[in-house]
C-alpha positions as CSV (number, residue, x, y, z in Angstrom):
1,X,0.0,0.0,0.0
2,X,1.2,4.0,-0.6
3,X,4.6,3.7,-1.6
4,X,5.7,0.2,0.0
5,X,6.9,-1.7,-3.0
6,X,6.8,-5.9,-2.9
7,X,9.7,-8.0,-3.5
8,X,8.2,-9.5,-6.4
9,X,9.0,-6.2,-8.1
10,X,12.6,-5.6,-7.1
11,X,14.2,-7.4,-10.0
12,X,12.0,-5.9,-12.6
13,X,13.4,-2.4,-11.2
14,X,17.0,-3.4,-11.1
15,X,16.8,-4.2,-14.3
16,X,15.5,-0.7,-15.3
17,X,18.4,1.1,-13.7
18,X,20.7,-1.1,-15.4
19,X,20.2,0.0,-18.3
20,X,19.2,3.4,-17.6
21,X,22.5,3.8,-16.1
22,X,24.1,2.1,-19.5
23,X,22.6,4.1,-22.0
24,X,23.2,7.7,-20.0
25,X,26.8,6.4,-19.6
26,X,26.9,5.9,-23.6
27,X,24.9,8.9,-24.2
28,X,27.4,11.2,-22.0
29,X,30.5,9.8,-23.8
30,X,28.8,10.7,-27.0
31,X,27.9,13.8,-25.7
32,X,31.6,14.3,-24.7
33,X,33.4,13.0,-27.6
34,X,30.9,15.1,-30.6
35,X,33.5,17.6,-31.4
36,X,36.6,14.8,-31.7
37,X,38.1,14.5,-34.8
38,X,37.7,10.5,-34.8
39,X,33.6,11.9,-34.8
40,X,34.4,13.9,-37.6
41,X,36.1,11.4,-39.4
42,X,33.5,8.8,-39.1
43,X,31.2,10.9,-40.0
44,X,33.2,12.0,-43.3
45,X,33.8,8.3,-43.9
46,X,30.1,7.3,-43.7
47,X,28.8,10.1,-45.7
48,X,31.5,9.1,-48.3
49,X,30.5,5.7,-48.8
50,X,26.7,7.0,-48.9
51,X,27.7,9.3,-51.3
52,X,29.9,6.6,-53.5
53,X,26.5,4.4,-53.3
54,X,24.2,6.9,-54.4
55,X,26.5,7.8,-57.1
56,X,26.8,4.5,-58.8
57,X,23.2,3.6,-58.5
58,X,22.8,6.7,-60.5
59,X,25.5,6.1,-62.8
60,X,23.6,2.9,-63.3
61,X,20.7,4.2,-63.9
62,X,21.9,6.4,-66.3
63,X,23.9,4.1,-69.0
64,X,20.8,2.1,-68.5
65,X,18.7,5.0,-69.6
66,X,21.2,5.4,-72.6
67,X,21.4,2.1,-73.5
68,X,16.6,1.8,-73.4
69,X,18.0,5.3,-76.0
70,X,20.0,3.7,-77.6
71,X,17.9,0.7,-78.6
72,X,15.2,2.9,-79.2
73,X,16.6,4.5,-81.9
74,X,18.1,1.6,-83.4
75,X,14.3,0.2,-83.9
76,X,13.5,3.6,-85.0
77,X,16.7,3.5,-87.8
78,X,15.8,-0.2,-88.7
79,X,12.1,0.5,-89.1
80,X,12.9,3.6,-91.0
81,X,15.4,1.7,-93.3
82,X,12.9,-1.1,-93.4
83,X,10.4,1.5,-95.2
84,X,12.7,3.1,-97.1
85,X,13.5,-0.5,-99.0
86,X,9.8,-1.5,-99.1
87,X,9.2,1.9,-100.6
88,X,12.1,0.9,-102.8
89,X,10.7,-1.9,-103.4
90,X,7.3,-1.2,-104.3
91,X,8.8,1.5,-106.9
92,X,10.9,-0.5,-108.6
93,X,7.6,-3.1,-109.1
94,X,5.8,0.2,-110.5
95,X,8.7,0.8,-112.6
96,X,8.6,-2.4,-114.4
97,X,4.5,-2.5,-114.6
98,X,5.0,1.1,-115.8
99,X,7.4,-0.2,-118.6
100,X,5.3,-3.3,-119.0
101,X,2.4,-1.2,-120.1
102,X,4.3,1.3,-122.1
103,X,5.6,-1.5,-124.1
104,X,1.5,-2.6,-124.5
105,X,0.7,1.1,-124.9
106,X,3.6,1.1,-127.8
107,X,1.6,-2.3,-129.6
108,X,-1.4,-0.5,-129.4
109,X,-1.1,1.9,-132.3
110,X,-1.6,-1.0,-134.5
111,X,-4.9,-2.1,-133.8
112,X,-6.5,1.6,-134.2
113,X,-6.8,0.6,-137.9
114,X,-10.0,-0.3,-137.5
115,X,-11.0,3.1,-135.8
116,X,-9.5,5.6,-138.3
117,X,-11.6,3.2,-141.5
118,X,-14.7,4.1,-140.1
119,X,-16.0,7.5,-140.6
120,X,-19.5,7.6,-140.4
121,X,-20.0,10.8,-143.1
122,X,-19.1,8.7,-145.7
123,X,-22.0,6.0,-145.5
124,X,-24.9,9.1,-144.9
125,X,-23.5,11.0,-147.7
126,X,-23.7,8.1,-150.0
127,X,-27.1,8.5,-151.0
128,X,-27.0,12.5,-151.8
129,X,-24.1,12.1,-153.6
130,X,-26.5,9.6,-155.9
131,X,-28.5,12.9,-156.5
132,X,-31.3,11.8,-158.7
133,X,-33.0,15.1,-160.3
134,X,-36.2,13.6,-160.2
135,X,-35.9,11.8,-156.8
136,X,-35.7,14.8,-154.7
137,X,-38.9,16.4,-155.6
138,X,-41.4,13.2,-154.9
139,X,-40.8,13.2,-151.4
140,X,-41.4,17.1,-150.5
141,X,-43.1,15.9,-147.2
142,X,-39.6,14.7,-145.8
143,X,-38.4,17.4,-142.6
144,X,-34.9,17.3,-144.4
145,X,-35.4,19.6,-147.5
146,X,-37.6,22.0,-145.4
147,X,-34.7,22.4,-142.7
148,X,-32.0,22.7,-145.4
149,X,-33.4,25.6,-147.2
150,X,-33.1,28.6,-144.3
151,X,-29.3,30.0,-144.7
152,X,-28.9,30.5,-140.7
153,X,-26.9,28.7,-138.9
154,X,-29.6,27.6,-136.3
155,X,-32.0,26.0,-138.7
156,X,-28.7,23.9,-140.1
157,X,-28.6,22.2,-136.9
158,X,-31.9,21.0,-136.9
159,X,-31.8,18.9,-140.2
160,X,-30.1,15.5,-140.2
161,X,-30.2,15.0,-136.6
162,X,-34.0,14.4,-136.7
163,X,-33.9,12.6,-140.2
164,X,-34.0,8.6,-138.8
165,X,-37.2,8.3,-137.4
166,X,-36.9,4.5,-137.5
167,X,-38.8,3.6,-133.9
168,X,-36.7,1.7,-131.5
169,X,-37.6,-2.0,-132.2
170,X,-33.8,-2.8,-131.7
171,X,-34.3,-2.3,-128.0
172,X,-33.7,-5.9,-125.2
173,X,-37.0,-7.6,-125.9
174,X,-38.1,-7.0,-122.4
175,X,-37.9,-3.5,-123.0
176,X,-41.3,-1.6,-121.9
177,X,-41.2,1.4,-124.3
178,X,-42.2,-1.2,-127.1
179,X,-45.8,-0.1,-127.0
180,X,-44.8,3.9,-126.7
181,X,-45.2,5.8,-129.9
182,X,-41.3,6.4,-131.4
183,X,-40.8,9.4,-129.2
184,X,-36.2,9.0,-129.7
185,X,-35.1,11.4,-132.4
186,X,-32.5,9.3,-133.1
187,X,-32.9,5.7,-132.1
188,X,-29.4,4.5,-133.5
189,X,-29.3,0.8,-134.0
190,X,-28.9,-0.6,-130.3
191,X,-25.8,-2.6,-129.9
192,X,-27.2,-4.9,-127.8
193,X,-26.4,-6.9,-124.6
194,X,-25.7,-10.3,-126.8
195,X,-22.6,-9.3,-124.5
196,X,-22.5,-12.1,-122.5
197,X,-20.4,-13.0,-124.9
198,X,-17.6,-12.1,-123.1
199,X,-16.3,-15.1,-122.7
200,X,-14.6,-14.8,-126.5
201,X,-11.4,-13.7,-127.1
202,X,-11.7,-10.0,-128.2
203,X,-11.1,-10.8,-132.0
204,X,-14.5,-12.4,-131.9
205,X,-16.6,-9.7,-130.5
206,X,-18.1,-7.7,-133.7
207,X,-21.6,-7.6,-133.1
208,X,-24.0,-9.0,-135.8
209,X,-26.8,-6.5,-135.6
210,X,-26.0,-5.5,-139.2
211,X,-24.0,-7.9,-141.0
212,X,-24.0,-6.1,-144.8
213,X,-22.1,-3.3,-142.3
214,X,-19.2,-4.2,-142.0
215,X,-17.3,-1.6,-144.5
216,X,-18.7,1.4,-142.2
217,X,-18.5,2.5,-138.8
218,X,-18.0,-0.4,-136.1
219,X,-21.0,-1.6,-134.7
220,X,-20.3,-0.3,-131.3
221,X,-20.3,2.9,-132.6
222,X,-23.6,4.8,-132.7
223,X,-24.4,5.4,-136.3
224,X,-24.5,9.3,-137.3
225,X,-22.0,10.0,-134.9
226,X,-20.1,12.4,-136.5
227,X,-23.4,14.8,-137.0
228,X,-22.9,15.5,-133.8
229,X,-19.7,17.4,-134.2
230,X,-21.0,19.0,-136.9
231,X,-23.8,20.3,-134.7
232,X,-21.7,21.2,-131.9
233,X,-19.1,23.2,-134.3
234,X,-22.7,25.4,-135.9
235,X,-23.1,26.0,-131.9
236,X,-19.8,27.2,-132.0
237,X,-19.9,29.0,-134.8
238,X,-23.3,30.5,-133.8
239,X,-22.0,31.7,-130.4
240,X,-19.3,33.6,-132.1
241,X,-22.0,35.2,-134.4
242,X,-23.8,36.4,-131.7
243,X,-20.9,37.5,-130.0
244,X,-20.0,39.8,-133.3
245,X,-23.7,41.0,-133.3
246,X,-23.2,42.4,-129.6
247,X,-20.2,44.3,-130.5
248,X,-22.2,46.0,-132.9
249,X,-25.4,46.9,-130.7
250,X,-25.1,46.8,-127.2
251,X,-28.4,46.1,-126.4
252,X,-28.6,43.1,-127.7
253,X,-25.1,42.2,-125.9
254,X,-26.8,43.4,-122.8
255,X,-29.5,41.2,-123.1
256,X,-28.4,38.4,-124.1
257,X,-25.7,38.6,-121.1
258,X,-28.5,39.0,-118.4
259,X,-30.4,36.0,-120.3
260,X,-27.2,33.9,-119.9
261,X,-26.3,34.9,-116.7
262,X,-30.4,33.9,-115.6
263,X,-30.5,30.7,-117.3
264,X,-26.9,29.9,-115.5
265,X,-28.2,31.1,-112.0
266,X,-31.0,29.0,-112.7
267,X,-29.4,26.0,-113.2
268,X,-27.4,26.4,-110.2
269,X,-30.1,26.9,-107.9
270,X,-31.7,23.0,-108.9
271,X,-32.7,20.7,-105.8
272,X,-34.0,17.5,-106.0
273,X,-36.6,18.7,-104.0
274,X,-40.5,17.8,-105.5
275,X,-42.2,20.8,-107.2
276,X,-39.3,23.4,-106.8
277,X,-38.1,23.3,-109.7
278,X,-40.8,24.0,-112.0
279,X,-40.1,26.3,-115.0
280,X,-42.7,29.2,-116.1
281,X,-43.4,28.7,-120.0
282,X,-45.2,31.3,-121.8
283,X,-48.4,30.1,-123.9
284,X,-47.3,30.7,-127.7
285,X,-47.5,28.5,-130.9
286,X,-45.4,26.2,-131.3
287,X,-42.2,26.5,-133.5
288,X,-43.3,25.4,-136.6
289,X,-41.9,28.1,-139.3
290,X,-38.7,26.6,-141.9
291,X,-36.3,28.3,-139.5
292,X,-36.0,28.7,-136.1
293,X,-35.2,32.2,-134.3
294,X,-30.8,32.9,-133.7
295,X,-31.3,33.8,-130.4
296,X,-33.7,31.0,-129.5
297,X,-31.2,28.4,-130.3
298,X,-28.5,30.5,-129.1
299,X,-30.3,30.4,-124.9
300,X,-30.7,27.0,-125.5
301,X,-27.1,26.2,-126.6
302,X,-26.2,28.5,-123.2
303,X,-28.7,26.2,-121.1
304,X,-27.2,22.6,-122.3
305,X,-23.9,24.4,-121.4
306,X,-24.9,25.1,-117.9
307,X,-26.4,21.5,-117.8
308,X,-22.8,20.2,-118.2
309,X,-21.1,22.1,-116.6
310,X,-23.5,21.3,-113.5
311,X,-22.9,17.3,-114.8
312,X,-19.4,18.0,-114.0
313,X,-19.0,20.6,-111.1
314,X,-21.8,18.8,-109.2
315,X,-22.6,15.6,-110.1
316,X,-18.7,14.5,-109.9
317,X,-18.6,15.4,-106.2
318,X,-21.9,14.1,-105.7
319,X,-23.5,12.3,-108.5
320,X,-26.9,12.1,-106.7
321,X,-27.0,16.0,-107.6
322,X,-27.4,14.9,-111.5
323,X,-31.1,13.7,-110.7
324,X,-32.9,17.0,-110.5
325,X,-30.5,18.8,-113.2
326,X,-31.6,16.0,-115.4
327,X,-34.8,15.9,-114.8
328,X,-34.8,19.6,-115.9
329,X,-32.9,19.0,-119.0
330,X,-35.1,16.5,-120.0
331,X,-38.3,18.2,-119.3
332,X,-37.3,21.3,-121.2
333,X,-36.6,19.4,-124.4
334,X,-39.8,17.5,-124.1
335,X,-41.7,20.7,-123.6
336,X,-43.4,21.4,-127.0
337,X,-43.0,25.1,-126.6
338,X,-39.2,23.8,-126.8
339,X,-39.2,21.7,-129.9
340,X,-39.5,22.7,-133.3
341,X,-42.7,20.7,-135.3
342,X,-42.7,18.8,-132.7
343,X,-39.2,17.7,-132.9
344,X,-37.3,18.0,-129.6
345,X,-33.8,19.8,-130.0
346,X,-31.8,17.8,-127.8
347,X,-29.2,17.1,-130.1
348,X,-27.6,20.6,-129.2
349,X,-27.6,18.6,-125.4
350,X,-26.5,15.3,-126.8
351,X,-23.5,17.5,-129.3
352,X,-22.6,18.9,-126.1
353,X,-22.5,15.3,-124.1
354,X,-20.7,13.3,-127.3
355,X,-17.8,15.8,-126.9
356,X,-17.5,15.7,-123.4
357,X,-17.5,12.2,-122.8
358,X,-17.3,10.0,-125.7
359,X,-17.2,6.6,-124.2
360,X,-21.1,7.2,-123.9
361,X,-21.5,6.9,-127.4
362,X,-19.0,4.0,-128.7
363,X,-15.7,5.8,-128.4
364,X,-12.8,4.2,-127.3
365,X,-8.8,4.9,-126.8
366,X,-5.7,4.0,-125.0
367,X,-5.0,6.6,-121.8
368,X,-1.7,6.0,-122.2
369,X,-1.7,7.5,-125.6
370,X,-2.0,11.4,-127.0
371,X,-4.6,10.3,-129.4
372,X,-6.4,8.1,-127.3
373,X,-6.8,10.9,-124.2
374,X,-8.3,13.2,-126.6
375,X,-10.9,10.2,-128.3
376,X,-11.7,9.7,-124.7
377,X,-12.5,13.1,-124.0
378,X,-9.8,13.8,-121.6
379,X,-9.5,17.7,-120.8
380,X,-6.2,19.7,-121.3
381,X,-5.6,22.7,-119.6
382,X,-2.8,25.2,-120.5
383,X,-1.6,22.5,-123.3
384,X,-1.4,19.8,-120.3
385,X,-3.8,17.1,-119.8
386,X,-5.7,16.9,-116.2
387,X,-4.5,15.3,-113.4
388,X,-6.2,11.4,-113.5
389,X,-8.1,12.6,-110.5
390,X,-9.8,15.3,-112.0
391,X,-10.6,13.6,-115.5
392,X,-12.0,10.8,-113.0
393,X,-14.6,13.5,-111.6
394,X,-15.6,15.2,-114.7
395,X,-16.5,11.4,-115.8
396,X,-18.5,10.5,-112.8
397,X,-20.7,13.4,-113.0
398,X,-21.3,13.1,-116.7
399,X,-22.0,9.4,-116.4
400,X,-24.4,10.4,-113.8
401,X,-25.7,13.1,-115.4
402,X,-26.5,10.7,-119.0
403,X,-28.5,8.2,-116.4
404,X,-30.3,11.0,-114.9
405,X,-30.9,12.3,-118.5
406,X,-32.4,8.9,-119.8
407,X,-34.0,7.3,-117.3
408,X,-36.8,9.3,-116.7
409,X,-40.2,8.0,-116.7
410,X,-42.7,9.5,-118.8
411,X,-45.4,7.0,-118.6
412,X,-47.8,9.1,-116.5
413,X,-47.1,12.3,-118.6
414,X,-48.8,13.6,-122.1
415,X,-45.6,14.7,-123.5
416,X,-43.0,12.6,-125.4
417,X,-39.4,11.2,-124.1
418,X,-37.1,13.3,-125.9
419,X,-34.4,10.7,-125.0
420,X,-36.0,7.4,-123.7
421,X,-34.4,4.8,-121.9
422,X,-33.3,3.2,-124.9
423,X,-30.6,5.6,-125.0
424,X,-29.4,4.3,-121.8
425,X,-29.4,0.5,-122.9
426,X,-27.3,1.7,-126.1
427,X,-25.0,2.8,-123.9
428,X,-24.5,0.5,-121.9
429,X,-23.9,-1.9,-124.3
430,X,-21.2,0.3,-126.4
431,X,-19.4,0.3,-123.5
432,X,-19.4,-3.1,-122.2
433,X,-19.2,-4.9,-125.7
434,X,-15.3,-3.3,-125.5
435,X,-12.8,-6.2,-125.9
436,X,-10.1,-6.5,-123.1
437,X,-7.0,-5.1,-124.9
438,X,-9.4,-2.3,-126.0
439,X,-11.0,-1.5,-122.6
440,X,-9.8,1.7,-120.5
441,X,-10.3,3.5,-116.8
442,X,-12.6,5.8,-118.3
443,X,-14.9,3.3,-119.5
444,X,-15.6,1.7,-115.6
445,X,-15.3,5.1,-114.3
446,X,-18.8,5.9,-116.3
447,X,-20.4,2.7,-115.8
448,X,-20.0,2.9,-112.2
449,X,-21.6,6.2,-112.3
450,X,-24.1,5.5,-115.2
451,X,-25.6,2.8,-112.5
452,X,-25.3,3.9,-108.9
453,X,-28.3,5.6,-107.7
454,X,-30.1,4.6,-110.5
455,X,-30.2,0.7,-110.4
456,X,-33.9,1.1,-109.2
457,X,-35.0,3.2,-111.9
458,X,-33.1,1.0,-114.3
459,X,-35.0,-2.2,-113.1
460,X,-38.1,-0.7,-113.1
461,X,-37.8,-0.1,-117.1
462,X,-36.2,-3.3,-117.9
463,X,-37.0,-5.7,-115.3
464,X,-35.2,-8.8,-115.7
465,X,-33.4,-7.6,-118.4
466,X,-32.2,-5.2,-116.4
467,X,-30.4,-7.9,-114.1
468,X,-28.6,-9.7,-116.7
469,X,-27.3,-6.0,-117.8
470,X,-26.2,-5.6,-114.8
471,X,-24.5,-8.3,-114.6
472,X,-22.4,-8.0,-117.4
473,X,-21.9,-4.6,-116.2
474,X,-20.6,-5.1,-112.9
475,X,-19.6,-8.5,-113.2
476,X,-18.3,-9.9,-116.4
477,X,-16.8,-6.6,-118.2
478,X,-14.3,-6.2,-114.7
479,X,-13.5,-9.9,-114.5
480,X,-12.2,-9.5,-119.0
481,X,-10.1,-6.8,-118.0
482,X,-6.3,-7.2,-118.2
483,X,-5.6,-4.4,-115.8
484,X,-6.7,-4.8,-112.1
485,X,-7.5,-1.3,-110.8
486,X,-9.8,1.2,-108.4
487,X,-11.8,1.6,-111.5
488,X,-12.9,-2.0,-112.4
489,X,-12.8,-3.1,-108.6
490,X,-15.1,0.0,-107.8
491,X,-17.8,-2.1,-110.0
492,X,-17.7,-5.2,-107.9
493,X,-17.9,-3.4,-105.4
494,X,-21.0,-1.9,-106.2
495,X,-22.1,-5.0,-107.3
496,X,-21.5,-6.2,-103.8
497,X,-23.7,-3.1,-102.2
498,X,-26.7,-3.8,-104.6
499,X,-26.4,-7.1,-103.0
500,X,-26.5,-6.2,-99.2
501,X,-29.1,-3.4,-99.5
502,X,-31.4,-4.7,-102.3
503,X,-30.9,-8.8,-102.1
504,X,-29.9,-8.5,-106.1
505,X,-27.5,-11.3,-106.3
506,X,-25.4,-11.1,-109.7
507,X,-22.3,-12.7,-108.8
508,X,-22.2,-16.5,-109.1
C-alpha cells in the first residue's frame, strides 16, 4: 500500500536502472566525444560511402537509360530503313508495270486501224451524192429539204439529226417502251447486250446486228456519230455570231448577257426537291416556221452548257446531284414550246455530251496514248492534260448526269421522251461490248456512275433484263479486264452493295 513496493518487483526495477545507467553512460561519452576528430572522421567516412552508393546507383541508372535510348533509336533507324527498301521496293515493281504497259501502250497503235476506216460521213453521204433530179422532188413531205433551205446557222442544226425516225424496235425484248409511240429522235441501231459474250477472245466480238455493215462504222459505234460534231461546231460558230452581233449593238449584248447569266443562275439553284423546280413557260404557238429564231437556239445552246457544266461541277462530287438537273434537261426538251414541229432539240444537249464524254457513245482509246486521251475526252488545260483525279470526276458526273438524262419515266405524262431509256441501254452496251485489250479506266469510271443511284430506276424499265445487264456490267466486263484497278474493282464493289441493301445477287 502508498509507496511500500513488494519484493516480487525488485528485480523488474533493477533491471531498469541497469540500463538506464548504460545508455546515460553511452549517451554522455557521445555527448563528450561530438566535437573529436575520430567523430568527424567517421562521419566524413560514412557520408563518403553513402555518397559513393548513391553515385553509382545513378550512374547505373543512367547508362541504363542510354542504352533503353540507344535501342530505341536503333528500332526507330531499322524501321525507317525497313520503309525506305519497301518503298524501294514497291517503286521499282511500279517501274517495271509502268514499262510493261508502255511497251502494250507502244503495240497498241496498230490495232486503231479499225477506228481511223470508219468515218460515219461517208455512209450518210452516199445516197446525196446519188442525187437523182427527179428523186428529190417526190418526197417534198420529208423534214430534211424543209430544214436545209433557211441559210442560218440555227436552222442547219436541226436537219439531219432528226432525219431517222426509225422507232426503237432494236431495243432488249423485255424493253417496256415497245408499246410507246417512237418518241427517240435518233434511235441508233442498239448494240445490244448479246454481250454475255464475253467469254470470246476480243477478235471475236463484232456484233451482228447488221452484217452487210461491215465496211462502215463499227458496230459499237452509234451510227451518225459524226453529225454530232457538226452540230456542236454550228453551236460554235453561232455563239461567235452572236458574240460579233453584240459588239455592234449593245443592247442586244446586254441582253443576251443578263439571259445567260439567268439561265446559268437558274441552273445552279436546282434541288431534288419535289415541285421546286418547276419552270414558267409562256403560252405561244409552237415553233413550226422553216427556221427557227438565232437567239432561241443560241439560250438553248447557253442552257445545255450550264447542264454540263452542273454534270461535271456537281454531279462528280456528288452524283446524286445529277437527278434534278436531269430531270430539268429533259423536261425542257420534251416541252413542246421547246421543240421545233414537234421535234425536240436535244441534239444541241447530246452535241454537247458526245464531246464531253465520248465513251457514252461508242468511243474508245488507250490513256496512255496522245490520241487516245483526246478520243476519250480527256481535258487539257494550258496545253497539259488533267490530273487522272480530276478527269476521274468530270466522268462521274457526266456518267451520272447521261443516267439521270435517260431514265426518266414519262409513262404518266402527255408529253413525249425526248431521250427514252433506250438511249441508256445503247450505252450501256457500247461500252461493255469493248474487248479486253481495248478497254480503259474511263470506261468503268462511267459505268459505275451510269448505274449507282439509279439501279432502281433501271430495273423498273427493264426488269429482268435489267439484271442480266447488270450483270455483265458489274460482273463480267471487270472480270475480261487485263488491268486490275480502283476503276474495275469499284464495280464489284458496287455489285456487292446492290447485294447487301437490295438482295440483287449477280455474282455467281
Amino acid at each position: 500500500m502508498g509507496d511500500q513496493t513488494s519484493h516480487d518487483d525488485l528485480p523488474s526495477l533493477l533491471r531498469r536502472s541497469h540500463i538506464h545507467e548504460g545508455h546515460d553512460h553511452d549517451y554522455n561519452t557521445r555527448f563528450e566525444n561530438r566535437n573529436s576528430e575520430d567523430v568527424h572522421r567517421d562521419a566524413l567516412a560514412t557520408a563518403h560511402i553513402e555518397r559513393e552508393r548513391v553515385r553509382e546507383i545513378a550512374i547505373e541508372a543512367l547508362s541504363l537509360y542510354e542504352l533503353t535510348q540507344e535501342q530505341q533509336r536503333l528500332r526507330q533507324k531499322t524501321e525507317q530503313e525497313e520503309q525506305r527498301v519497301n518503298l524501294e521496293h514497291e517503286r521499282a515493281v511500279e517501274l517495271v508495270r509502268i514499262r510493261e504497259l508502255e511497251n502494250k501502250a507502244r503495240q497498241i497503235p496498230k490495232l486503231p486501224p479499225r477506228l481511223p476506216t470508219p468515218p460515219p460521213p461517208p455512209a450518210p453521204s452516199d445516197p446525196p451524192i446519188q442525187k437523182p433530179a427527179p428523186i428529190i422532188n417526190p418526197p417534198p413531205a420529208a423534214p430534211t429539204p424543209p430544214v436545209q433551205a433557211p441559210p442560218s446557222q440555227a436552222a442547219q442544226q436541226l436537219q439531219q439529226p432528226q432525219t431517222q425516225t426509225q422507232p426503237t424496235p432494236t431495243s432488249p425484248n423485255p424493253n417496256p417502251f415497245a408499246t410507246q409511240p417512237p418518241p427517240a429522235p435518233r434511235p441508233a441501231q442498239t448494240p445490244q447486250f448479246q454481250a454475255p459474250a464475253p467469254q470470246r477472245p476480243p477478235q471475236t466480238q463484232n456484233h451482228v446486228t447488221a452484217p452487210t455493215s461491215n465496211s462502215t462504222a463499227p458496230s459499237h459505234v452509234f451510227p451518225g456519230l459524226e453529225r454530232y460534231l457538226e452540230i456542236h461546231k454550228n453551236l460554235k460558230n453561232l455563239r461567235l455570231f452572236i458574240t460579233n452581233a453584240g459588239k455592234a449593238d449593245k443592247a442586244l449584248k446586254t441582253k443576251t448577257g443578263e439571259m445567260r447569266r439567268a439561265l446559268r443562275q437558274s441552273i445552279g439553284q436546282l434541288t431534288s426537291e419535289k415541285g421546286a423546280n418547276r419552270i414558267p413557260v409562256n403560252d405561244q404557238a409552237a415553233h413550226n416556221g422553216d427556221s427557227l429564231p438565232t437567239l432561241f437556239i443560241y439560250l438553248l445552246n447557253v442552257f445545255c452548257k450550264a447542264i454540263i457544266t452542273q454534270f461535271i461541277e456537281e454531279a462528280g462530287v456528288a452524283p446524286k446531284a445529277a437527278d434534278p438537273v436531269g430531270v430539268i434537261a429533259i423536261s425542257v426538251f420534251s416541252n413542246p414550246q421547246f421543240q421545233w414541229r414537234n421535234r425536240p432539240l436535244i441534239d444541241i444537249l447530246i452535241a454537247k455530251m458526245r464531246v464531253v464524254c465520248p465513251v457514252l457513245f461508242g468511243i474508245r482509246g488507250s490513256e496512255k496514248t496522245e490520241e487516245g486521251r483526246a478520243r476519250l475526252g480527256w481535258k487539257k488545260e494550258g496545253g497539259h492534260w488533267v490530273g487522272e483525279q480530276v478527269h476521274s470526276t468530270r466522268m462521274t458526273g457526266l456518267g451520272a448526269g447521261y443516267a439521270a438524262l435517260c431514265l426518266r419515266d414519262f409513262s404518266k405524262s402527255k408529253l413525249a421522251n425526248a431521250w427514252p431509256p433506250t438511249h441508256y441501254w445503247q450505252a450501256l452496251a457500247s461500252i461493255v461490248s469493248t474487248p479486253p485489250d481495248q478497254s480503259s479506266p474511263t470506261q468503268f469510271v462511267v459505268l459505275r456512275a451510269m448505274v449507282e443511284n439509279y439501279e432502281a430506276m433501271f430495273l423498273r424499265f427493264y426488269g429482268t433484263a435489267a439484271i442480266a445487264a447488270l450483270k455483265v456490267v458489274l460482273v463480267d466486263f471487270p472480270d475480261r479486264a487485263l488491268e486490275r484497278n480502283v476503276a474495275t474493282s469499284s464495280l464489284k464493289v458496287l455489285a456487292d452493295k446492290l447485294e447487301r441493301d437490295m438482295g440483287l445477287k449477280l455474282k455467281n
